[in-house]
N, C-alpha and C positions, 0 to 999 in steps of 0.2 A: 887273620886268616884270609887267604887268597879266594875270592868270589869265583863263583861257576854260572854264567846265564844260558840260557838255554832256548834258543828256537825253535818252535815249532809252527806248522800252517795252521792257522787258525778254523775249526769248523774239517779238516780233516779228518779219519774219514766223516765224523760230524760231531755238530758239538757235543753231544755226552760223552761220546769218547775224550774231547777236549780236553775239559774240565775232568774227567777224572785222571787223564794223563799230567798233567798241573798238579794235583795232588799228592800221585807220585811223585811229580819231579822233585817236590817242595819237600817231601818225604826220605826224599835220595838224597837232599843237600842241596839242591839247586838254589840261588840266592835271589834270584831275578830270571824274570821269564817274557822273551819279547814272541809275541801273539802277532807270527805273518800273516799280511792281508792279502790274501789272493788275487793277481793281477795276471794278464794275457802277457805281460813283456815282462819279468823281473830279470830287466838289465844287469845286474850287480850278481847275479846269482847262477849259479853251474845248472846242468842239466839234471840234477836228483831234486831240487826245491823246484825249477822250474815247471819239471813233471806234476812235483805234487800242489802245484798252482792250479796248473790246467786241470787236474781230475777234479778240485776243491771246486772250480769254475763251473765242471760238466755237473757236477754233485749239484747244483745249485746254490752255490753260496750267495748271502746277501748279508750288508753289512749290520744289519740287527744281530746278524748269530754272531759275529765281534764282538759287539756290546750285553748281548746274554753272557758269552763266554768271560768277559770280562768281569761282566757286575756278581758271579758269582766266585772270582779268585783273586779278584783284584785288591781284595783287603786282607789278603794271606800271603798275596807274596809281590813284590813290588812287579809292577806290569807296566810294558812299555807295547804302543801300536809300529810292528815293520812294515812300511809300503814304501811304494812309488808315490811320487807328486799324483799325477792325475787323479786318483780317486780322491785325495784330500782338497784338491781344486774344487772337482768336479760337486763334491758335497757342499763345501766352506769350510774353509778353515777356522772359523771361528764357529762354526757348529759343532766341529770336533775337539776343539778344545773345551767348548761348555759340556759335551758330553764327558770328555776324559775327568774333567774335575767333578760330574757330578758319580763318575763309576771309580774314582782314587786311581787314574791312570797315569803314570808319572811324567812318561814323555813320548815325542813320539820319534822313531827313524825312519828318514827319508834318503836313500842313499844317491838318488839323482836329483836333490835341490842341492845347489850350490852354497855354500856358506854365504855371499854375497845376494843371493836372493830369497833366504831366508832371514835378510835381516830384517827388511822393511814388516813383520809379524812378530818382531821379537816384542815388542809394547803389548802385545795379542795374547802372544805366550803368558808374561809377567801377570796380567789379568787377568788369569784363568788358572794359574798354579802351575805351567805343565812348561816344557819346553822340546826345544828340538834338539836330541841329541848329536855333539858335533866328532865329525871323521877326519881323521887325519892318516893320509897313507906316506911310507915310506920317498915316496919322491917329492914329499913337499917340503921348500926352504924352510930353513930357521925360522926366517922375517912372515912367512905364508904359516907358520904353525905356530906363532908368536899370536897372530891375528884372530887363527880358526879356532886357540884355545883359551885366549880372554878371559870370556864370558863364561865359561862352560859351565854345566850343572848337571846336576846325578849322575853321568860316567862322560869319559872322554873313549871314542870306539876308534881304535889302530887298526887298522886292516893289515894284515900281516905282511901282502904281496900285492901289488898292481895286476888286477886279474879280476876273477869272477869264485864263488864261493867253492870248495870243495875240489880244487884244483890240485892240492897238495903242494902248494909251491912254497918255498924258504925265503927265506932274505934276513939278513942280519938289521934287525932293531935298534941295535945298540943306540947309536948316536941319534935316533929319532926322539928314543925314548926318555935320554937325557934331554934335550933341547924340549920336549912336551911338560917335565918336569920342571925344568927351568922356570917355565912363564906360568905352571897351575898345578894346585894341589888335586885339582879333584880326581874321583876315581880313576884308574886310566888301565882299559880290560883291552885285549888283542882277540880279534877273530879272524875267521878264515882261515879255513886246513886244520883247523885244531880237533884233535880226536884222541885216545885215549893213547897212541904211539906218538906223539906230539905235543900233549899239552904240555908237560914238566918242563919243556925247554922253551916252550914259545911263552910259558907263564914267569921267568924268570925279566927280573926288575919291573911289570907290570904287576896291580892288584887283582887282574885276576885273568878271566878269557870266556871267549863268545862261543858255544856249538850247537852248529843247527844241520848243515846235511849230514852226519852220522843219525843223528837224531830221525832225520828226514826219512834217510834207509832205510830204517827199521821200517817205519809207519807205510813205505809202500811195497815192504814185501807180504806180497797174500802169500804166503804158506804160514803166515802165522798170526792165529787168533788176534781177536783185540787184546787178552790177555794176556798173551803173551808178545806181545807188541811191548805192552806198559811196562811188562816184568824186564825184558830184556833193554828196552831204554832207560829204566830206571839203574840198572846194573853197570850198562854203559859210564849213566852220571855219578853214580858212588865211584868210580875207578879214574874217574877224571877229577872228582874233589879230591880223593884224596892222593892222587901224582901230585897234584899242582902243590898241595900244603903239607909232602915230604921232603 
């Protein structure tokens, strides 16, 4: 069966809402759930996540409600930390992976570290259980996706298109997705633009797919309750597991 992960901004609008939104998701069929770290710049990411960065920021987020929100879901449904480099810098990197291994947190996505400079941590990673989930976009060689998929562990993340999250853009996979296969078995899930008019085709010869700004929508439209926030995100992920696994 084709996996469904699921983003959400961590500590939006705050953790209880979190964690019970997690619940749901995991309830809806979601398989995996990657917990965005709210950041002033998320480079990689369109303007619906970016927004719900900055209010998570104004809200005061701090990264203990991360690891609250973690250490109570993280042993229900495999959990991965999305940020930028700098805040894992600016902490240690090796402080976040003694905490990932001590709250069952599997890996982490960084989508502005380079393959090439996250290696010299990969001994760091193997030490602590966790690793750095690796990306591979559409414009990268054979020889450049031969390299970036090696090693890889708990998923390999496709980005769909050369762009920023929730843009809607296409691009044919096809030949990405065989030369990924080529060089690694491990899981191998497609994000970006993927929403419930999109996933059955972008989920084809992939194990599964990544969505997080439909996700995101929901959470920052106020005309509608926390509860019906969860109901309606939850419904969203029932209708994308099950495209992807007709």
């Amino acid at each position: 069966m084709k996996q469904l992960v699921a983003y959400i901004t961590a500590g939006f609008p705050d953790s209880n809402f979190s964690v019970d939104l997690v619940h749901a998701l995991r309830e809806a069929g979601v398989d995996k759930l990657e917990l965005g770290i709210p950041f002033s710049d998320p480079v990689a990411d369109g303007p619906i996540i970016e927004v719900a960065n900055l209010k998570a920021l104004q809200n005061g987020f701090k990264m203990e409600m991360l690891f609250d929100i973690s250490q109570k879901v993280a042993q229900e449904i495999d959990t991965y930390w999305m940020g930028y480099f700098n805040p894992f810098y600016h902490r240690g990197i090796e402080n976040f992976a003694k905490k990932a291994q001590e709250l069952g947190v599997k890996g982490f996505i960084v989508p502005d570290l380079p393959h090439e400079e996250s290696m010299p941590y990969q001994s760091l990673m193997h030490r602590y259980d966790t690793t750095f989930i690796n990306f591979v976009a559409p414009t990268d060689s054979k020889e450049r996706i031969a390299a970036l998929v090696q090693n890889s562990k708990e998923f390999i993340y496709l980005v769909a298109y050369a762009g920023i999250t929730g843009s809607g853009a296409s691009e044919d996979l096809s030949k990405t997705i065989a030369h990924i296969k080529e060089f690694s078995q491990t899981p191998l899930f497609v994000g970006f633009g993927v929403n419930e008019k999109t996933a059955k085709e972008k989920a084809k010869g992939v194990d599964g797919v990544i969505v997080g700004s439909l996700f995101v929508e929901i959470l920052l439209d106020d005309r509608l309750t926390p509860s019906q926030k969860i109901e309606k995100i939850s419904q969203k992920a029932k209708i994308i597991k099950e495209k992807i696994n007709s």
